[in-house]
N, C-alpha and C positions, 0 to 999 in steps of 0.2 A: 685505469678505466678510460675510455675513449668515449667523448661525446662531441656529439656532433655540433659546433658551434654556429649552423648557418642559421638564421630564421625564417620561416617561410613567412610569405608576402603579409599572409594578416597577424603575423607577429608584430612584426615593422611597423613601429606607432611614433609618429611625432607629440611628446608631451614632456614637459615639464624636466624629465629623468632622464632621457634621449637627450633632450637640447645640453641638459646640466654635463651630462657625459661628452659631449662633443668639447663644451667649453672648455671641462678638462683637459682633455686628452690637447686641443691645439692650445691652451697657457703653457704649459709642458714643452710641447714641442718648442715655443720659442722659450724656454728655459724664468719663463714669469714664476715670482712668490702671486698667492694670495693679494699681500696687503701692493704687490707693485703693478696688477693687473685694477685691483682698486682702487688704486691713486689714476689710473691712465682712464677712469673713465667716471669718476668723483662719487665713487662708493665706500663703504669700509669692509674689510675683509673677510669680517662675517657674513655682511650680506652676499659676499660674491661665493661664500660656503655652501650658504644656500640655496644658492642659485647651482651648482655644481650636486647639489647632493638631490635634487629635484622636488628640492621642496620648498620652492616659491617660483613665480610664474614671472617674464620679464618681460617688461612692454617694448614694442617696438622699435622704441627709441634708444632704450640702455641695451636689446639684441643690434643694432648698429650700430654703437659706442662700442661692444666687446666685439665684433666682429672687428671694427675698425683697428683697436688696439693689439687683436689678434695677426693682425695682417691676412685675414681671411673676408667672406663675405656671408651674409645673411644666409643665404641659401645653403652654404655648408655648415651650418650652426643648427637649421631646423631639420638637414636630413637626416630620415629615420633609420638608414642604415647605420648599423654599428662599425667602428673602422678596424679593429680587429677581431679575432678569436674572444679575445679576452674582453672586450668590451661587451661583446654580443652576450657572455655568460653572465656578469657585473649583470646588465639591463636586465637580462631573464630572472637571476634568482631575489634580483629587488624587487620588482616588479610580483613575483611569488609572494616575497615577503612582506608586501603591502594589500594584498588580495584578502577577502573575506574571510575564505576556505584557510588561510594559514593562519587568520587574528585567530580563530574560533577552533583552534588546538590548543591555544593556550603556550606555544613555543616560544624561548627568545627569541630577540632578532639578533643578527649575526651582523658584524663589522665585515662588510663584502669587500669592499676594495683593498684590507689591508690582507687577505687572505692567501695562501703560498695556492697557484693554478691548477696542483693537483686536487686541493682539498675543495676550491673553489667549482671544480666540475665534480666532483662527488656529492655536493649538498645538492647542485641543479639536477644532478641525475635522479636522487634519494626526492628531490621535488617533484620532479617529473612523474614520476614513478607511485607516489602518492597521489597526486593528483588521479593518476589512472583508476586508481584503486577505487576513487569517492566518486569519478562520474558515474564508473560502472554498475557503486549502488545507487547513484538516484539514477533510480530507472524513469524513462519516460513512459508519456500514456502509451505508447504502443507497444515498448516492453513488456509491458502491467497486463495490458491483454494479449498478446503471445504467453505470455508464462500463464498465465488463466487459462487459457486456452490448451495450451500444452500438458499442465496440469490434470485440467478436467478430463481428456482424453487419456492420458493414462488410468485412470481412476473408473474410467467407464470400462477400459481394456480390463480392468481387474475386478468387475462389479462392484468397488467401492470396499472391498475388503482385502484387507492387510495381514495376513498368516502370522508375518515376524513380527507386526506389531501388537496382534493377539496373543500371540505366545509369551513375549517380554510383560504384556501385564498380566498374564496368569502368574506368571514365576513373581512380579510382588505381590499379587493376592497371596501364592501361599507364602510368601516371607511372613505375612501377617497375622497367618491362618484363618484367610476368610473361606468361608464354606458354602453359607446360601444368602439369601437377601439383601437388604438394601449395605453399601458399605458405608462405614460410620463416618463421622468427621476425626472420630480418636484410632482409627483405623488408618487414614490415609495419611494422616498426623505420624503415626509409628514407620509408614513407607518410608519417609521423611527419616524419620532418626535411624531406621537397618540402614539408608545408605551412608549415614555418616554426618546428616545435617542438622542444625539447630535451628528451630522456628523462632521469628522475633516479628510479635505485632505491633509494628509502629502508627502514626497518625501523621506524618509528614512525609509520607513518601511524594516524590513528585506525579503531580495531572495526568503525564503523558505515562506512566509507567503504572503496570499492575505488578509487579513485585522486582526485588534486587537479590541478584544472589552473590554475596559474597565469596567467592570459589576459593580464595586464600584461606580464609576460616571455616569454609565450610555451614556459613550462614546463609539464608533464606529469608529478607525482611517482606512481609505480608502487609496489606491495609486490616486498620483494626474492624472489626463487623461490621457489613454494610451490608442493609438489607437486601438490596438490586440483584446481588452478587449470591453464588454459593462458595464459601470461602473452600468448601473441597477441592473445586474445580480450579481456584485459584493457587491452592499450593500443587493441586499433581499438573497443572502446567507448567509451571515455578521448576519443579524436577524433572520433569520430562526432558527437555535439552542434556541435561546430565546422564539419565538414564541413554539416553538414546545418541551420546556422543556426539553433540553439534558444538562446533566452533561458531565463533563471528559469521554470518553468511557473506559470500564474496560479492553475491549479487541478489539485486530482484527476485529471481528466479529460486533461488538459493534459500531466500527468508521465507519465501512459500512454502517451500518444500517442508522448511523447519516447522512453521508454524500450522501447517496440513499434520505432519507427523506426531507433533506435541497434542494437539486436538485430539487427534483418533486415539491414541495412548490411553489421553485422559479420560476419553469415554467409554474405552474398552474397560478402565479399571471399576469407572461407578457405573454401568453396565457391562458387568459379567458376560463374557458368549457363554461359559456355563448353567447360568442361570439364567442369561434370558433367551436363549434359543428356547429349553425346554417350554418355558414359559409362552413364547412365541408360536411354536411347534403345537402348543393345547390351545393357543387361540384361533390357529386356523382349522383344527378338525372341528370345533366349536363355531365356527365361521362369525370370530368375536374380536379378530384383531382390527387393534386399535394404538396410535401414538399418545393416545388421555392414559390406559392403562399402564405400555410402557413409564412412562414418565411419574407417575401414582406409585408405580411396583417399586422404583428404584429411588423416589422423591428429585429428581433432577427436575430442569425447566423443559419448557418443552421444544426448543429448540435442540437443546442436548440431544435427547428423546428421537428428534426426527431423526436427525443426521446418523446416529446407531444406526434406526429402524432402516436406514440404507445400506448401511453396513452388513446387516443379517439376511436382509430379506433378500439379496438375488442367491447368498452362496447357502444360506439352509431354506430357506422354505421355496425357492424355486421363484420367485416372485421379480420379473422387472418393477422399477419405481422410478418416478424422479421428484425432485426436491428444490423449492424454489424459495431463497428470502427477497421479498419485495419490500422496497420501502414504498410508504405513502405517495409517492407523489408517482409511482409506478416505475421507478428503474430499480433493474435488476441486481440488487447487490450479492448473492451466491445461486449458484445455480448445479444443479446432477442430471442428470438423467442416464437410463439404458433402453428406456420404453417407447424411441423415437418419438417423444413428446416434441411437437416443433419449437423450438426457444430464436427469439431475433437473433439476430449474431451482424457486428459490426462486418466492413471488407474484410479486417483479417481471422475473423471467423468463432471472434470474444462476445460471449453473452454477457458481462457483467459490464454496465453502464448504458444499454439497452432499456428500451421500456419493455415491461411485457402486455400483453396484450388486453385490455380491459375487459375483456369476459373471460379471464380466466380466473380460476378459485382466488389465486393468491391476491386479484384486484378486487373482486367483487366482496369477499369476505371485509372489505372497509367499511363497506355502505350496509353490516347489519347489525344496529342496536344492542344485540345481547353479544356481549362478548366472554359469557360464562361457558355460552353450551360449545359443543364440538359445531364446526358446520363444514358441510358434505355440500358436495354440487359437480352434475355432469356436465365433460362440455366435449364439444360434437366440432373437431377440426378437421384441416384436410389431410391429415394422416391417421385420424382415426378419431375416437369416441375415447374420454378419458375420466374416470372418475377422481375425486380428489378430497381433499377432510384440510382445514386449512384454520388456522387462529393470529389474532392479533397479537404479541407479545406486547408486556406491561409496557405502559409509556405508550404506545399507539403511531408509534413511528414505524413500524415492522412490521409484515405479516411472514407466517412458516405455511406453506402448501405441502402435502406430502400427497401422490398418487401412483395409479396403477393405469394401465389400459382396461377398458372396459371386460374383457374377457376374464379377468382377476378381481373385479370387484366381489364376487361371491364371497370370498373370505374374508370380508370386513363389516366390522359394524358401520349405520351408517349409507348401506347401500340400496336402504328405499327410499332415500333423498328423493325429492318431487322436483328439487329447482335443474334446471338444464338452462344451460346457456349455448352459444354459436361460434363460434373464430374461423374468419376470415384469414386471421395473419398468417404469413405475411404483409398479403394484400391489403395495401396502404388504404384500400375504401373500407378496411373492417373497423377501424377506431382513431387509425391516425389522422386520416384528411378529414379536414371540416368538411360540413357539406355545403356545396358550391352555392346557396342562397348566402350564407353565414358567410364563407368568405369572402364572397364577392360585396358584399357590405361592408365589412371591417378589414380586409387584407389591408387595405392602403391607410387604415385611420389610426389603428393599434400599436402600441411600442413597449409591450408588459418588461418587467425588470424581473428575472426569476428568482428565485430563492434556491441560494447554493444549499445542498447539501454533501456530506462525506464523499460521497460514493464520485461523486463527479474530478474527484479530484486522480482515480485511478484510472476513468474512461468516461470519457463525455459524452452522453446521449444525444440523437441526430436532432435534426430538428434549427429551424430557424433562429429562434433563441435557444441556448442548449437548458433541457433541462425543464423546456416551458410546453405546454401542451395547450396548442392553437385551439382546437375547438373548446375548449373551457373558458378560453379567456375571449374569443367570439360569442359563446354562450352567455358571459357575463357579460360583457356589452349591450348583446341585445334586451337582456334585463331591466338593464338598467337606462336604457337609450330611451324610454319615453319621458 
């Protein structure tokens, strides 16, 4: 294997490993031990090890003592060029194997210098090469929103329904022999053992994980009950990678895909298209459909609920929609549409991390008290009039919007709402820009600290502090300024 031993400019680092390698390489050259380069400049030979192997740091004055011993000079001791091939590989693969990204594989470390030059550029290549592999999954925030972006455009190309992915969960419905209504938990539990797996409810799975699967044994370890959760949803996502043949994602882009695909599976399975189109299909000659009954008929949450009701509604009942989760503080964390609903969108053209617009359902639905009943409200933009049915999820951090253009609200419950609201947005005078008394009092006095949430960490919302919304905290100023 051939590697290319040059380093480019910002490789080339004068420190500690560089110097130690130079001091090598010229003891050497005038044919010095160790312990006789340590006697010529009143050290002991381990510390001059040290020093060689780049780990300990040498003052100015012992870097002029070994220069001087060396019959060389300062300057050639600190430069960061490497003096051959083999030096320059030596500095790369330590240098590797001193880096984060390699302690946090859990690897030995490797005796470099005493290594034959074949095997020596084959570790740096197989580093190299790795490395590639791990930038490419941390995606950046721009990555985050082109693949968002990319994503949701396909999905909208396809009205948000998936054929193949309907069809692979009918075929384990009937593995199971489900026929009509809600499916069980001892139902989806059997999905589980036709393909081969073992369920195991532990209580110490790790924070960041919602299930482990074992693929050698053929195990599947689950969180023991937890109310927040529907444990159904938890094991057919668990399977779904299996069922639907996903490896490791290679990238960003890639884990989306997965995790778009493993979703819609799973809610094709506890939302039948067998049984909820028909079901669907008699709510709108009824002019009675609803995402409460969805969700009711099938016992899912209702988020589950919405994101179906996008999946059905443009390929059987004819219906454009779009589909909005808001968090509290107004950025956009998922976002559908087909019903040229106007959604923000960053320069590269990503709704998620965006605010959306403060008259619409999915923001105003925070400021109403009852958070039992459905709530319904028109809003009147510059692409059209849109009705919408929208709820808080449990915990108050979330809200789900699901709507229609106004020419479609006939078939839903809900559609003699009285509340109408107005959007401007766009146009930054509709709720983004304070108004010019408010700012022109507080722009230059205020310095809010915002409060991070999740979402900001996939795509940063605009804004002068990211994250922070100027007229609220001008608003509270002036509150409080007497």
């Amino acid at each position: 294997m051939s590697i290319d031993a040059d380093l480019s400019e910002n490789d080339q680092q004068t420190d500690p490993l560089s110097i130690g390698r130079r001091i090598r390489f010229f003891r050497k050259q005038q044919g010095l031990t160790l312990s006789e380069l340590g006697k010529g400049v009143g050290r002991a030979a381990s510390q001059i090890s040290t020093i060689e192997n780049g780990k300990r740091e040498t003052s100015v004055t012992l870097l002029t003592a070994i220069a001087k011993a060396l019959k060389t000079d300062v300057a050639e001791l600190i430069d960061p060029s490497p003096v051959d091939d083999r030096q320059a590989l030596e500095l790369e693969a330590e240098r590797n194997q001193a880096s984060p990204m390699y302690s946090s594989l859990g690897l030995p470390q490797v005796r470099i210098k005493s290594l034959p030059s074949d095997a020596l550029e084959a570790i740096v290549g197989l580093q190299r090469q790795l490395s590639e592999v791990l930038e490419r999954r941390a995606a950046t925030p721009e990555e985050a929103r082109r693949a968002n972006r990319e994503l949701r455009e396909r999905m909208r190309e396809k009205n948000n329904y998936f054929a193949d992915l309907e069809a692979q969960a009918a075929e384990l419905l009937d593995l199971v022999g489900y026929e009509s209504g809600t499916v069980s938990q001892r139902q989806t539990a059997l999905i589980a053992e036709k393909l081969g797996f073992s369920l195991h409810y532990v209580s110490d799975l790790p924070e960041s994980t919602r299930s482990i699967s074992d693929t050698a044994n053929r195990r599947i370890y689950l969180p023991n009950a937890d109310a927040a959760f529907d444990p159904r949803s938890h094991l057919l996502t668990s399977i779904a990678p299996h069922v639907l043949g996903y490896d490791s994602p290679t990238d960003f882009e890639d884990f989306l895909k997965q995790r778009v695909g493993a979703n819609y599976l799973t809610a094709a399975i506890l939302l039948p298209e067998r049984t909820a189109v028909p079901m669907l299909t008699e709510a709108k000659k009824k002019r009675e459909l609803s995402v409460e009954h969805l969700r009711d008929m099938f016992g899912v949450g209702y988020e589950t609920a919405a994101h179906r009701f996008t999946n059905l509604a443009t390929e059987h009942l004819g219906l454009p929609v779009h589909f909005m989760k808001v968090h509290n503080s107004g950025t956009i964390h998922k976002a559908y549409s087909n019903d040229g609903l106007p959604f923000p969108t960053d320069p590269l053209g990503a709704v998620e991390g965006q605010f959306a617009c403060k008259r619409f359902t999915s923001r105003t639905v925070f400021r109403v008290a009852d958070r039992f009943s459905p709530y319904y409200q028109y809003t009147d933009t510059p692409e059209g009039s849109y009705w919408c049915t929208a709820r808080v999820l449990p915990g108050g951090d979330y809200a789900i919007s699901v709507g229609v253009p106004f020419a479609h609200v006939k078939w839903f419950e809900g559609r003699e709402s009285p509340i109408r609201s107005k959007s401007e947005c766009p146009d930054p005078s509709c709720c983004r820009q304070a108004p010019e008394d408010l700012a022109e009092k507080w722009e230059e006095k205020s310095l809010p600290s915002a409060r991070m949430h999740a979402s900001l960490l996939a795509a940063v919302p605009p804004g002068a502090v990211p994250g922070v919304d100027d007229t609220e905290v001008y608003q509270f100023l002036e509150r409080h300024s007497g």
